[in-house]
C-alpha angles and dihedrals in degrees: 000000000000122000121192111234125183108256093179147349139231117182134179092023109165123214104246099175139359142191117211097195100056125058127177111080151021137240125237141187103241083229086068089053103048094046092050095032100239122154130216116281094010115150107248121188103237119212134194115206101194096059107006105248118159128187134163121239143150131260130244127187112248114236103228 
């Protein structure tokens, strides 16, 4: 049996870019990363906080 536990945390992210027409991951600053250890490609749960939408994606490092 597998159970889903929190590893780590990041609150109060802003959306700084989009593409309509791509869905399937997120960009993130590698800082971000690092400081919630997070890998590359990992699934992270999404939340939006101003109407409650969740959805499950993978992670890609942001080229800076």
């Amino acid at each position: 049996m597998f159970i889903k536990i929190l590893k780590s945390k990041l609150q109060g992210l802003t959306v700084t870019s989009k593409n309509l027409y791509y869905t399937g991951s997120i960009k993130l600053d590698k800082n971000f990363l690092e400081l919630a250890n997070i890998q590359p490609y990992e699934i992270v749960l999404v939340v939006n906080f101003s109407n409650g939408e969740r959805f499950e994606t993978y992670v890609i490092p942001a080229k800076k």
